[in-house]
N, C-alpha and C positions, 0 to 999 in steps of 0.2 A: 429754218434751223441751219441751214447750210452758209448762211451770212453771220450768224453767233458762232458756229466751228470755226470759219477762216479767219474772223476777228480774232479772237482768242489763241487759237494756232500762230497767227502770224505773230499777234504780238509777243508770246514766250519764243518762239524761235526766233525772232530775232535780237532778243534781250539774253536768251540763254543758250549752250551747245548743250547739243543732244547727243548721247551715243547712238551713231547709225543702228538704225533697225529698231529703235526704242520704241515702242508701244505709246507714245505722249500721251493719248486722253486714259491712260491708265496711272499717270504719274501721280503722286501727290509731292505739290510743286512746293511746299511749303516744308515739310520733314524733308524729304529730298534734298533741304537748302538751295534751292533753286529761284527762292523766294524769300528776303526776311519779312519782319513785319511792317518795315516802312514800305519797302514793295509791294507788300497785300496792299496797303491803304491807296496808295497811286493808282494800281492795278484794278482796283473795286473803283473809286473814282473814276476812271478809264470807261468800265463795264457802264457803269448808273449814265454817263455824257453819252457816251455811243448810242447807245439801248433808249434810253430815257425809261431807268429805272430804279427802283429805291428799292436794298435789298435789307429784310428787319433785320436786329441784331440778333435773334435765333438763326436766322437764315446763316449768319457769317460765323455763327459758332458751331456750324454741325460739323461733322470730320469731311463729307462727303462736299462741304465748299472747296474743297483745300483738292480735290481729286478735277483732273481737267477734264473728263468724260463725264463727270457728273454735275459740275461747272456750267457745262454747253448744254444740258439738261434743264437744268434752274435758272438758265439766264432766258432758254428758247422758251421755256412758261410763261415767266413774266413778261415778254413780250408779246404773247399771244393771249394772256388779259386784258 
């Protein structure tokens, strides 16, 4: 789990600024505008190469894809299927 948190952390901080002390895996990067949706797509892409994983179109329409705490959740599953 600890190798899908620091992917993902690393990659939004250093594509985005954070306000010090922000809570990030609490964020949702996408309402937030922290993310549009050509981002998601690169981003998800990004996840599936790293990972070597295919996330279904359910998966990418829940609210709780779009949260970075629940993100590093769904991504440390399908890697340990």
């Amino acid at each position: 789990m600890e190798k899908v948190r620091e992917f993902i952390l690393d990659r939004l901080q250093k594509e985005y600024s954070f306000k010090e002390g922000t809570d990030i895996e609490k964020i949702n990067y996408v309402e937030e505008g922290y993310m549009d949706s050509l981002g998601l797509i690169q981003f998800i892409g990004e996840l599936e190469d790293e990972f070597d994983i295919e996330f279904s179109d359910e998966e990418m329409m829940e609210d709780s894809f779009r949260v970075v705490g629940s993100l590093i959740d769904l991504v440390t599953k399908k890697v340990g299927e």
